[in-house]
LUMGUBA-825712 format. One line per 4 residues: number of its first residue (from 1); their letters; for each residue x, y, z of C-alpha. Coordinates in pm, 1 decimal. Each point is the difference from the previous one (the first is absolute). Example, Ala and Ser with C-alpha at 12.3 -4.5 7.8 and 13.67 -1.06 7.14 Angstrom:
// residues 2
1> as> 1230.0 -450.0 780.0 ~ 137.0 344.0 -66.0
//
This chain:
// residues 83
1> xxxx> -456.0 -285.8 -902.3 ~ 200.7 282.7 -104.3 ~ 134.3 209.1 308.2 ~ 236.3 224.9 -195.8
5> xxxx> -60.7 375.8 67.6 ~ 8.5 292.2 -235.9 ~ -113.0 322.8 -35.2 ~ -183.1 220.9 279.4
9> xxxx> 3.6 -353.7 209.4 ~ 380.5 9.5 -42.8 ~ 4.0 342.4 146.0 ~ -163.9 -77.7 271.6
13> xxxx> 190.5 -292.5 111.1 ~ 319.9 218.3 -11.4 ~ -132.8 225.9 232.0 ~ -120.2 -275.7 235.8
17> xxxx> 338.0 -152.4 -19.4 ~ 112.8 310.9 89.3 ~ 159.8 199.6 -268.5 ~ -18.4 369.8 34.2
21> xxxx> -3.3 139.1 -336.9 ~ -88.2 -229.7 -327.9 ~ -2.7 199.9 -354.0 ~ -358.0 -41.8 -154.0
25> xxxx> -157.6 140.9 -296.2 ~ -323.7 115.4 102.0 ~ -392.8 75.2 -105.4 ~ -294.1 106.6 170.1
29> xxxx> -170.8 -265.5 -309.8 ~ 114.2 -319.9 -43.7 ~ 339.6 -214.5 23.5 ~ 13.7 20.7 -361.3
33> xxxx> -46.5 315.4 16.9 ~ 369.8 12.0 226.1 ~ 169.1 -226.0 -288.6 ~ -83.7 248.7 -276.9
37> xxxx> 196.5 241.2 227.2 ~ 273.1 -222.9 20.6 ~ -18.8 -95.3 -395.8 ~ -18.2 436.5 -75.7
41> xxxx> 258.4 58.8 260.4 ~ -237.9 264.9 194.1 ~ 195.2 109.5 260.8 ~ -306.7 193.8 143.0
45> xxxx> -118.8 -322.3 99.5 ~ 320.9 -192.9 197.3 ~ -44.1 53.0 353.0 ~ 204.9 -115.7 307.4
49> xxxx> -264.1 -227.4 178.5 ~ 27.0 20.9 351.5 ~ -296.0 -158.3 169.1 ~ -357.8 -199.9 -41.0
53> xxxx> -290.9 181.2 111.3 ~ -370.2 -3.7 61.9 ~ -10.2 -157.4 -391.5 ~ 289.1 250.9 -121.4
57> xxxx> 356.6 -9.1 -38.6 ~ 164.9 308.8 147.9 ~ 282.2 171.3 -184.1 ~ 284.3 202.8 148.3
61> xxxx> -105.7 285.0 -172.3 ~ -311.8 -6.3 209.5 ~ -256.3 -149.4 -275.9 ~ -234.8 -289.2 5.3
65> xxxx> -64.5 -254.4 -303.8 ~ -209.4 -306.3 -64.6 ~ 267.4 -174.3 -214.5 ~ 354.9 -52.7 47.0
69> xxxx> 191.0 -234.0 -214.8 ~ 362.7 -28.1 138.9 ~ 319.2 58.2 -192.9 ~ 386.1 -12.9 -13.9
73> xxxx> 168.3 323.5 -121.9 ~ 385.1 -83.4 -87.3 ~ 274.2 154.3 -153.3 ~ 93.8 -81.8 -358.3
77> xxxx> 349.2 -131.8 -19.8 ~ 207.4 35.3 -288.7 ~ 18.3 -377.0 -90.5 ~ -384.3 20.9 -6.7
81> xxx> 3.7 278.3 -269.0 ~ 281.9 -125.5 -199.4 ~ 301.4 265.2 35.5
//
């Protein structure tokens, strides 16, 4: 049996473990949907998830999506880029 989370699931455990914020890329239509955000860099559609909700996840900004695929925003060093 495979027990690994991803995704929306993912999100949700987060918040139940009790993180306050988690970086998602969003949609109202599917969790592939939230990965072609991710893959066109969309920034219309990274939200700071803040909570689980009657089937929603709750942004700060106040909106409500289906979806939420969590992910890690970092800052490029300059080994990574080669200078």
């Amino acid at each position: 049996m495979n027990n690994r989370l991803s995704g929306s699931d993912l999100t949700r455990a987060m918040l139940e473990r009790g993180d306050e914020q988690v970086w998602c890329a969003v949609s109202h239509k599917s969790a592939e949907h939230a990965l072609e955000t991710i893959i066109n860099v969309s920034s219309d559609f990274i939200m700071h998830i803040v909570a689980f909700e009657d089937g929603h996840f709750l942004c700060k900004e106040g909106g409500r999506w289906k979806y939420a695929i969590p992910i890690k925003k970092v800052e490029i060093t300059q080994e990574e880029v080669g200078l």
